[in-house]
C-alpha positions in Angstrom: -34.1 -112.5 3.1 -36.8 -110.8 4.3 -40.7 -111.0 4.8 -41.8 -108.2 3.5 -45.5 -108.3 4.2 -45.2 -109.7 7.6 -42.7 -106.6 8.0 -45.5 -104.1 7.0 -48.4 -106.1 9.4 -46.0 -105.5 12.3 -45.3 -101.5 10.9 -49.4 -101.0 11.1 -49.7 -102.6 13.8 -47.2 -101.4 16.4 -46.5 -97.9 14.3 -43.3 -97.3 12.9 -41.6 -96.1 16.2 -42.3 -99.1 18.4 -40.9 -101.4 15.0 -37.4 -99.5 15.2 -37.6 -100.2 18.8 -37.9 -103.6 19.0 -35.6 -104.1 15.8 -32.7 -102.3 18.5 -34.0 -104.9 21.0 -33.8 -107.5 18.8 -30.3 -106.8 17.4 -29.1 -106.8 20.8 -30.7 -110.2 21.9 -29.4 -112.1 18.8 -26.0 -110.7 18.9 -25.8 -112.5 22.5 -27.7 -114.9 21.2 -24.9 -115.6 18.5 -21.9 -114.9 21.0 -23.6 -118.2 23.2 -24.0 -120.1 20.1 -20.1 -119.7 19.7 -19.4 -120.3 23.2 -21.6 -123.0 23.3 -20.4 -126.5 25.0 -22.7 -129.0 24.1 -25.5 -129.6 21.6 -28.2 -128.6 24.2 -26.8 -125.1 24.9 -26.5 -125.3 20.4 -30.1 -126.4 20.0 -31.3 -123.6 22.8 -29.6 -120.9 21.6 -30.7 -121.7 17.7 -34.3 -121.7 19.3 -34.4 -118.8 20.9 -32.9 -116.9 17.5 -35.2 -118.7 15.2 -38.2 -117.6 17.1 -37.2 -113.6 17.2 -36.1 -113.7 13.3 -39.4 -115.0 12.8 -41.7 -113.1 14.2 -40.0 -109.9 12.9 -40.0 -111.6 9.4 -36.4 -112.9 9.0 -37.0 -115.9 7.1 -33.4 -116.7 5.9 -32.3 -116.3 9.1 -35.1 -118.6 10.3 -34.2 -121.1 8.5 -30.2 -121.1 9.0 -30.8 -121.6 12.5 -33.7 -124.6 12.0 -30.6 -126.0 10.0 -28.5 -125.7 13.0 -30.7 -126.8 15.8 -31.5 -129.5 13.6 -27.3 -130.6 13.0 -26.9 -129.9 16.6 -29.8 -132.0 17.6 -27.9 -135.1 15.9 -25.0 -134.3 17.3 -23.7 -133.1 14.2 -21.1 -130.4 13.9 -22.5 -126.8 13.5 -19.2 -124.9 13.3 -19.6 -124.0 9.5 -23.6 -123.0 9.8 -22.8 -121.0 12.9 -19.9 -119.1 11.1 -22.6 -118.7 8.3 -25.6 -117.8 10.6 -22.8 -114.4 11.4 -22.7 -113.4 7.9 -26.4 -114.0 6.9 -27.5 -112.0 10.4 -25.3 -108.8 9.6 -26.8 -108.9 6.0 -30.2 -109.2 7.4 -29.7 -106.5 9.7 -28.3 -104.5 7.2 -31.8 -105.0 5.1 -34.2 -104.5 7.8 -32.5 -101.0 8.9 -32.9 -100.2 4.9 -36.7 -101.1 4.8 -37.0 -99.1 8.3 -35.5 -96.1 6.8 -37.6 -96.0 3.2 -40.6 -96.7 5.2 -39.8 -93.6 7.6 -40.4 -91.0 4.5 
């Protein structure tokens, strides 16, 4: 679920402070992120709104996450219907969440 060693290039490289930071950022941003995805009208405002989430999980190492939301820009892209992968893309991002806030804590001690 998650990159692990992309996870620790970010932790030397920003410190561990500036990582728990952005990860309260980023928690925000895809929680809004995921509210417009629900709200969403039409397969434009689907595919944007996937975009934008894939790009955040990925550079902080969320590669299942990633990947859901590839799948649904992707469905949405073909007009396809997202409902299910969007519904999905809520239960993968709390679990993700979950495990980034336990790799923040160990690597805090």
């Amino acid at each position: 679920m998650l990159d692990h060693t992309r996870l620790d290039l970010l932790r030397r490289e920003l410190g561990h402070t500036s990582l728990q930071e952005i990860f309260i950022i980023f928690e925000e941003e895809c929680q809004t992120a995921i509210n417009n995805l629900k709200r969403a009208r039409c397969s434009d405002q689907i595919v944007q709104a996937a975009h934008f989430l894939r790009g955040n999980c990925t550079n902080l190492g969320l590669t299942q996450l990633a990947k859901l939301c590839q799948a649904i820009e992707t469905s949405a892209a073909t007009s396809a219907s997202t409902n299910a992968q969007i519904d999905m893309l809520e239960q993968v991002f709390k679990r993700s969440i979950d495990e980034l806030q336990l790799y923040l804590s160990a690597q805090s001690n």
